[in-house]
N, C-alpha and C positions, 0 to 999 in steps of 0.2 A: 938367834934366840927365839923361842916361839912367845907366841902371846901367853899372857896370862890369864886366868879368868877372869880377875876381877880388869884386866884391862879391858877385854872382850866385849863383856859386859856394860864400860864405859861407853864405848865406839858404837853399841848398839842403839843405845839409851841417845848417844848426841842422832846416828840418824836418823830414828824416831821424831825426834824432835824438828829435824829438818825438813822430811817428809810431810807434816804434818802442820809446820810453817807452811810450806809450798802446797798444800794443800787448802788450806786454808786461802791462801792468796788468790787460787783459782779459783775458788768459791765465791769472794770477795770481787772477783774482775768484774760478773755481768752486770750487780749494784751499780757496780761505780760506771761501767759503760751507759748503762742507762740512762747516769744521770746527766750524759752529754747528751741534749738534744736533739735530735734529726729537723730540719729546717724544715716548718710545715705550708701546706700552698698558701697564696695569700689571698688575704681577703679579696672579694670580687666587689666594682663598684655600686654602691648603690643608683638605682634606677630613677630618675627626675621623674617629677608629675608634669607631663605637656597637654595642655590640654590647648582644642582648637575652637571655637565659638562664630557663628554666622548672627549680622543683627544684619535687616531682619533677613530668616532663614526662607520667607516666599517672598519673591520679588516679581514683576511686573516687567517684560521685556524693555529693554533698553535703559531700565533704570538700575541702582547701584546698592550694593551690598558691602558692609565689612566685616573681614574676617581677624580674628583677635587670637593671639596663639600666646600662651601664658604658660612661659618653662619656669620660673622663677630662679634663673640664675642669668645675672648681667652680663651683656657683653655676647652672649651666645651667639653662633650662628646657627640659624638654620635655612631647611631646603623646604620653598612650597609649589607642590607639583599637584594640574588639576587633570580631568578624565570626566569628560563630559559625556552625557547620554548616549550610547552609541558606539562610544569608544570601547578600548578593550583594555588601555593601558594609560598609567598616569605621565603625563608631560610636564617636564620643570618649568615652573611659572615663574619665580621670584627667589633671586638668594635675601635673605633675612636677617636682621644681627636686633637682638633684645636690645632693649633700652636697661636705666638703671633699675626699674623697678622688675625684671625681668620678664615681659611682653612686647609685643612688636602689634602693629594692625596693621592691614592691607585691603585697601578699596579695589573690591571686583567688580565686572557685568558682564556675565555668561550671557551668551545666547540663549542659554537651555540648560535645561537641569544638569548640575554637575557636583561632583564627587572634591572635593577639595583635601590634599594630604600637607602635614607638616611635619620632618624628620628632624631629628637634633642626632647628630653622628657620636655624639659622646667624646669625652677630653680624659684628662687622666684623672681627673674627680669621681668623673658621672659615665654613667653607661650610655647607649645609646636608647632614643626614644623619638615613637613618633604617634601623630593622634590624625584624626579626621573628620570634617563638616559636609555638609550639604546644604547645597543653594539651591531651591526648587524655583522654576519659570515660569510662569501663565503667560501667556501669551496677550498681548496690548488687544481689543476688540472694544470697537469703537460703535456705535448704536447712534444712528439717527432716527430721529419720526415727523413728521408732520403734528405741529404743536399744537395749536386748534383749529376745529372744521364745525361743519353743522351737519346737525345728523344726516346720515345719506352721503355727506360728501365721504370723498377715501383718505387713506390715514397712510404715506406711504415710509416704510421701513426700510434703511438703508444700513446693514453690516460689515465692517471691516475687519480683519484678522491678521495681526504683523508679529512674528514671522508669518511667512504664507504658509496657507494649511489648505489647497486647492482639492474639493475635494472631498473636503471633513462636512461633518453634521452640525448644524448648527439650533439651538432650541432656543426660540421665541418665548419667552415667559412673561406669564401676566400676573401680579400682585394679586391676590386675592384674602380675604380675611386669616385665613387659614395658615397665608403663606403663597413662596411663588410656586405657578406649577406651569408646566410646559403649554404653549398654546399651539404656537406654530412650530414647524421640521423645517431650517431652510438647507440650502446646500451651498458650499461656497465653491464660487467659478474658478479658473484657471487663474484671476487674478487677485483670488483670496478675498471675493467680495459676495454679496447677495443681498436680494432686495424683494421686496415683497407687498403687495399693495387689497389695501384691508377697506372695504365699504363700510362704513360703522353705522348699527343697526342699533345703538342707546347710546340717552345722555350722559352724562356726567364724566368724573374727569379719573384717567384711566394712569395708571403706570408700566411700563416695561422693562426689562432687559433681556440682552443676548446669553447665553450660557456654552460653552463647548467644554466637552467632559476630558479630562486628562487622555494624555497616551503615551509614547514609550518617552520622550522627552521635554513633554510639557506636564504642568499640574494644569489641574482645570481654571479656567477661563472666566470672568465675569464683565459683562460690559458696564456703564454707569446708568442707574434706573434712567428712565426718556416716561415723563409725564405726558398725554396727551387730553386736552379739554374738546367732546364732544358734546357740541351746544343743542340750545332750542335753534331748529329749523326756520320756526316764526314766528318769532316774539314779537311782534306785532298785530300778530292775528289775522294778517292776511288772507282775501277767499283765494280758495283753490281752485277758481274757475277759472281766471284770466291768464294766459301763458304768459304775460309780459305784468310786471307791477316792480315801479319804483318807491321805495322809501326815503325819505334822506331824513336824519336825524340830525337836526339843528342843533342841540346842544351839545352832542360826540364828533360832530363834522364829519359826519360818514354816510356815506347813499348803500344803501342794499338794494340789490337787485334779485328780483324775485320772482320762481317760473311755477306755475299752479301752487302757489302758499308754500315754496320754500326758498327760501335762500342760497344763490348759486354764487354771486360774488357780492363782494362787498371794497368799495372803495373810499381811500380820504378824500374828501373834498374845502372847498371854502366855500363859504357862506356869505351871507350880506352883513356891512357893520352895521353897529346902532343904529345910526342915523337913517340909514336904508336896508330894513331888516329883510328877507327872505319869507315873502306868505305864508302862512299857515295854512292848513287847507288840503279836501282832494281838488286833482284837477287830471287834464288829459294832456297829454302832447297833440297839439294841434298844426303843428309845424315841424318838418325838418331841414336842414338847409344845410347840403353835402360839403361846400366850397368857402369856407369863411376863413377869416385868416386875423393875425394884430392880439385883441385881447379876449375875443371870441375860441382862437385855436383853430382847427382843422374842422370839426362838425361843431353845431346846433340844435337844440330839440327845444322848442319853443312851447310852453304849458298857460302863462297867462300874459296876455298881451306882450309885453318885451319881456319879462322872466323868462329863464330858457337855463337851461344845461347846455356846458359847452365845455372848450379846452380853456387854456390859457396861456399868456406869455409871461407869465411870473409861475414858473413849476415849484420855483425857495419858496413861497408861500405854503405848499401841501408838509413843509419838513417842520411848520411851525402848530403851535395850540394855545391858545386859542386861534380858530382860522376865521375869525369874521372881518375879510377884509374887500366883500365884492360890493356890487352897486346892488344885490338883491339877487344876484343870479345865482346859480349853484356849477361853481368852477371843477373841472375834474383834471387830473392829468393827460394829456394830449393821448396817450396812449390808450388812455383808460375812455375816453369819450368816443375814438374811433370802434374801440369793442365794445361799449353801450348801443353806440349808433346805429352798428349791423346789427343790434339785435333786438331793438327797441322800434315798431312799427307805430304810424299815428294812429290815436286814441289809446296809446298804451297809459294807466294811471298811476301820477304819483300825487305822492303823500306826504306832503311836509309837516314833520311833528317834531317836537319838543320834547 
């Protein structure tokens, strides 16, 4: 039997409707696909604040620095690796684990200027992180002088420099109102030293230090100021006519010796006690006597009848002050009498003052 129309018509009408069902549906798929996720990367860890700190950040060879490294998470490890002046590449110095508060510190003492690193490798929290310091060296320079002299005499300068820097330039600097400024160039020897010897031409009282300027591994350099006091030649007034003139000042225990009105050395002595004071007075040496020995010492220079300049056999007396402990005589150190003696001819004039 063939179809009818109006069934025709039915069968049309349902695939229409199917079609358009399943058309629909595919329209519908990409929505609903979409709105299943795709699994997106994942977040990356946040990066710690490491930071690394030098106190203090100039140091002074052979002394000590610390380094302070602040990740702010406990417990951490990290790496500290250092590259000193010179170098080309960092060397591990220390494994490291934070404390609770998240820092660690570590006591250094480079040789020489050095580059200090700290890495933190990161955990599954944190990322990796790392930061770096510098510890600058000067080098130790040591400055001696001659603390006081009298005008004319020399003033002598001794420099040391540790590590050795054989070689290097060294500047002499003198205080001045202004400020320090350079006086003398010295040069240091083979054994990292220099010395330098200065006639001083005014009184008063003077200060110094060394200076050596930075270079590829050191910062620059300061020695500790070195005061020196340049005196009156002759405070006493002495003539400058007699090559030979004795002082001894009773109340300071001390003899100056003195060659045309200046002052070349000056020694302790002791003097006469109370009861048997030491003359007042000029007078001459009238006697010398090469050979004496007991409480006299080794020489004699005899001024007024048995008063005399001599050594003696009690030298603890010269370490004491007040020194008035002779029978009148004026006592020197045995050593010190032998080199007045050679140089002291008769009729040379001393001067016992107050």
């Amino acid at each position: 039997m063939g179809v009818t129309m109006p069934a025709l018509c039915k069968r049309l009408i349902i695939a229409g409707a199917l079609l358009l069902a399943i058309g629909g549906l595919l329209v519908a798929l990409p929505s609903f696909a979409a709105a299943d996720p795709t699994p997106a990367d994942p977040t990356p860890a946040p990066t710690p604040t490491l930071t690394l700190t030098a106190v203090p950040t100039v140091i002074t060879a052979g002394t000590q620095a610390t380094l302070t490294a602040d990740l702010g998470i406990p417990l951490a490890a990290l790496q500290l690796s250092a590259m000193a002046a010179g170098e080309s590449a960092f060397t591990p110095l220390a494994s490291l684990t934070t404390g609770a508060d998240g820092s660690v510190s570590y006591p250094v003492r480079p040789a020489r200027t050095t580059t200090y690193s700290v890495a933190f490798a990161g955990d599954a929290d944190w990322a990796a992180a790392s930061a770096q310091a510098i510890v600058a060296v000067r080098p130790l320079m040591k400055l001696s002088a001659t603390a006081a002299v009298y005008e004319g005499q020399n003033v002598v300068f001794r420099v040391q420099v540790s590590p050795a820097h054989p070689g290097a330039t060294i500047a002499l600097e003198l205080k001045q109102k202004d400020g320090w400024t350079q006086w003398r160039s010295l040069t240091l020897d083979a054994a990292s030293k220099a010395s330098w010897s200065w006639r001083s031409t005014a009184q008063g009282r003077f200060s110094f230090r060394a200076w050596m300027a930075a270079d590829s591994g050191y910062a620059a350099g300061t020695s500790p100021g070195r005061s020196v006091l340049v005196k009156n030649p002759n405070p006493f007034h002495v003539p400058k006519g007699p090559a030979h003139y004795i002082v001894v000042d009773i109340s300071h225990y001390l003899l100056y010796y003195h060659e045309h009105g200046r002052i070349v050395r000056v020694f302790k002595c002791v003097t006469g006690r109370p009861s048997l004071p030491t003359p007042l007075g000029h007078f001459r040496i009238y006697a010398k006597d090469p050979h004496t020995s007991g409480p006299y010492g080794p020489r004699r220079m005899r001024y007024k009848h048995l008063y005399a300049i001599h050594g003696t056999n009690e030298p603890w007396l010269l370490k004491r002050f007040p020194r008035n402990y002779s029978h009148g005589c004026t006592r020197l150190a045995d050593t010190d009498i032998v080199w007045l003696y050679a140089r002291c001819p008769v009729g040379t004039p001393v001067w016992n003052v107050r």
